[in-house]
C-alpha positions as CSV (number, residue, x, y, z in Angstrom):
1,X,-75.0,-113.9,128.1
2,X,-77.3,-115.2,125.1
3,X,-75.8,-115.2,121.8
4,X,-77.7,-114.0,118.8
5,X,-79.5,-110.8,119.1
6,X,-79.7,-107.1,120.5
7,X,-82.0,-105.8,122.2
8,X,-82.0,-102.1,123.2
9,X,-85.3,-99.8,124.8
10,X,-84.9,-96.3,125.1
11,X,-87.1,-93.6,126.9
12,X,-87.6,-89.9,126.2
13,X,-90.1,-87.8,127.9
14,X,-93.3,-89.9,127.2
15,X,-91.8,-91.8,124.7
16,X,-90.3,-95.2,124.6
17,X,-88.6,-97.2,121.6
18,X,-87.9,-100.6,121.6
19,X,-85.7,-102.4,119.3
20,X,-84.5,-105.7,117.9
21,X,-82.2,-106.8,115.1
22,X,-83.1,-109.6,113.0
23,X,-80.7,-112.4,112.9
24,X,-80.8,-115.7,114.2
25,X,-77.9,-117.9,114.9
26,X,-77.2,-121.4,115.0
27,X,-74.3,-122.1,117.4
28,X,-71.4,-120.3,117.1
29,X,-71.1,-119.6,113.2
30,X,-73.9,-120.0,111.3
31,X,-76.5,-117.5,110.7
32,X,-79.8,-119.0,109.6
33,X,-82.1,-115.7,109.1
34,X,-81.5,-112.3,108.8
35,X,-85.3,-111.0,109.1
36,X,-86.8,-112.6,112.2
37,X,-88.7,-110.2,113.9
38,X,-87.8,-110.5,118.0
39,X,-89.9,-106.7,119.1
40,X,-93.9,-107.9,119.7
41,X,-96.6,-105.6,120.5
42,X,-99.2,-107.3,123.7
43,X,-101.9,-105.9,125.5
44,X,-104.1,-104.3,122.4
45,X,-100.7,-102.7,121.1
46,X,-99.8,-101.1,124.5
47,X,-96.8,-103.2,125.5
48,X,-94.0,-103.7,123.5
49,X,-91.9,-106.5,124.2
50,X,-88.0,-107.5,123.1
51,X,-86.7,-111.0,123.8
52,X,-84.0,-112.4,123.8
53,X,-82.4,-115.9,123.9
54,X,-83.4,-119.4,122.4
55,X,-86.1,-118.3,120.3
56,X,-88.8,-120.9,121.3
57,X,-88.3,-120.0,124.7
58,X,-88.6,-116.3,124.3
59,X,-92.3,-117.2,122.3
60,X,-93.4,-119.3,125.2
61,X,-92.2,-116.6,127.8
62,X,-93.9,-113.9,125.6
63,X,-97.1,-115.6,125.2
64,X,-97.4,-116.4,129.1
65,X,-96.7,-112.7,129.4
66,X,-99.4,-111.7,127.7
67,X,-101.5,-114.2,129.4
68,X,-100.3,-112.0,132.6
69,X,-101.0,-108.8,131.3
70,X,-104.3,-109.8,130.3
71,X,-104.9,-111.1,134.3
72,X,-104.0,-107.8,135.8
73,X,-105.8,-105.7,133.5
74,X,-102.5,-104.0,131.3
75,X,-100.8,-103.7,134.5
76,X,-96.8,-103.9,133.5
77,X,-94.9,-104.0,136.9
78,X,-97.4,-106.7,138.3
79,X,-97.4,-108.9,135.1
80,X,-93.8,-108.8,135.1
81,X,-93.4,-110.1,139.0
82,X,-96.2,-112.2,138.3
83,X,-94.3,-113.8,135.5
84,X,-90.7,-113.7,137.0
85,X,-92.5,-115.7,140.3
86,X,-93.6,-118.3,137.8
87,X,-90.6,-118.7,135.5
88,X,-88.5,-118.8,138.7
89,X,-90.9,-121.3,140.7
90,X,-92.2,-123.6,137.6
91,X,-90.0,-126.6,137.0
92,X,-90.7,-126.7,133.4
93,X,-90.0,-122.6,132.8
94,X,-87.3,-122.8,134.9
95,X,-85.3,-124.2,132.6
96,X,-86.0,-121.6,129.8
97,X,-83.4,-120.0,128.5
98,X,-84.6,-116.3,127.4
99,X,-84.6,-112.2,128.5
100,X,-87.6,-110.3,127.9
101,X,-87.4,-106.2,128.0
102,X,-90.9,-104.8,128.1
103,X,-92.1,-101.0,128.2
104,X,-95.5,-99.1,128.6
105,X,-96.1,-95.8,128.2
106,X,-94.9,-95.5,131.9
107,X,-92.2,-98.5,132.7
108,X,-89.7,-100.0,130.7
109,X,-88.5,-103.2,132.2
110,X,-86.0,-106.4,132.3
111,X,-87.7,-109.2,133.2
112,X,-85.3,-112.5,133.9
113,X,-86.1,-116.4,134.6
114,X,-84.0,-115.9,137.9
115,X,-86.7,-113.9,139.2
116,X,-85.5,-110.5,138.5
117,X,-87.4,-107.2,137.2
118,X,-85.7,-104.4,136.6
119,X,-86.4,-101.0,136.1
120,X,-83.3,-98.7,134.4
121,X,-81.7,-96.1,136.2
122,X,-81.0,-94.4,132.9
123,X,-84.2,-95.2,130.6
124,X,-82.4,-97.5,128.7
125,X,-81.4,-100.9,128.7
126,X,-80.0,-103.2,126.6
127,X,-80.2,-107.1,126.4
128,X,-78.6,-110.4,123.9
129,X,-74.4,-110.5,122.7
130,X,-75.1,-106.8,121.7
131,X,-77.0,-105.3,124.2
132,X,-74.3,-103.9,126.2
133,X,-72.9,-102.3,123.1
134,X,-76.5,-100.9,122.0
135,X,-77.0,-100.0,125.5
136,X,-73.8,-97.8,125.4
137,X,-74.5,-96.1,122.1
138,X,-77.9,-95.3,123.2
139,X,-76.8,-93.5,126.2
140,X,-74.6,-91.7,124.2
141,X,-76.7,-90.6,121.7
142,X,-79.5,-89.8,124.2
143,X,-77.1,-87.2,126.7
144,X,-75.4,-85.5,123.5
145,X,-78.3,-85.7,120.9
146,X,-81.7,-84.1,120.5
147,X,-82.5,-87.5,118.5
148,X,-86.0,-88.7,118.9
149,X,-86.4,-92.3,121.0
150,X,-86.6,-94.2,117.8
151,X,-84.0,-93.3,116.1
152,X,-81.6,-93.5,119.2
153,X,-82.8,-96.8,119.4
154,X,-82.2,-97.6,115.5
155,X,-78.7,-95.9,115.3
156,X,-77.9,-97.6,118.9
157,X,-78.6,-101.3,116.6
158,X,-76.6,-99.9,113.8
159,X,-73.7,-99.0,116.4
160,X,-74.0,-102.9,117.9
161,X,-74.2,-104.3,114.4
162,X,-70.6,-103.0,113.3
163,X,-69.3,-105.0,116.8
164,X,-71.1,-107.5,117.6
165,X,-71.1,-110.6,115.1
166,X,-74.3,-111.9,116.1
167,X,-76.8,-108.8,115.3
168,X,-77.3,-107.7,112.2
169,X,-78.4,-104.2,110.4
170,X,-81.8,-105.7,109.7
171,X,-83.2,-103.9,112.4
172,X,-87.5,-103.3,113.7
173,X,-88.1,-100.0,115.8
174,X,-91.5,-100.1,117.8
175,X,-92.4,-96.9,119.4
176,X,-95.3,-95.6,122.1
């Protein structure tokens, strides 16, 4: 498990909220920001992507993604195996040291450096020290509520945040 953020998508209907808190942890206990923004928009705003991990791994894994998406024309699924192949076969990615969750306005995924991709059973996943918490909240809120995906998503952080010592409250909600 990485230490240091949560990660958490949720899916609705045709919507889909990912969503990231925004600290940033040095070891076991210090906390060196409280604003760092882990949620990116690729692909001309149509991917939204949630990482993480080490933080300069989750860049470079973000960035070749995009570089992926770009190859196969916005296509999410084959991006994702495309990148998984290569982080799992590369002897330099290999050794990266991130999770990325990524959704489109049909697929949310998890994408891993030990070749995995996976696609929810539930429509919402959960990644970092909190994602399991977030992950629970979310489902939660999404059987018993008639909440909207973005604010499952946002209460789901605010649920982790009051557990989980490395995420925080400051949290960033993107939504297709």
């Amino acid at each position: 498990m990485f230490k240091g953020t949560t990660i958490v998508a949720v899916r609705r209907g045709d919507r889909v909220s990912v969503a990231g808190d925004g600290q940033v942890t040095f070891g076991d206990s210090t906390i060196l920001k409280h604003g760092a923004k882990k949620i990116r928009r690729l692909y001309n705003g149509e991917v939204i992507v949630g990482f993480a991990g080490s933080v300069a791994d989750a860049m470079t894994l973000s960035q070749k993604f995009e570089e992926k998406l770009e190859q196969y024309g916005g296509n999410l699924k084959r991006a994702a195996v495309e990148l998984a192949q290569e982080w799992r076969k590369d002897k330099i990615l290999r050794k990266l040291e991130a999770l990325l969750i990524a959704a489109d306005k049909k697929d949310t995924l998890l994408i891993s450096g030990t070749g995995e991709v996976i696609e929810p059973d539930e429509d919402v996943i959960g990644i970092g020290s909190g994602g399991n918490y977030a992950m629970a909240a979310a489902l939660a809120l999404r059987y018993n509520t008639d909440l909207d995906t973005e604010e499952i998503a946002r209460k789901a952080l605010e649920i982790a945040s009051k557990i989980c010592v490395y995420t925080n409250n400051n949290i960033t909600v993107e939504t297709l």
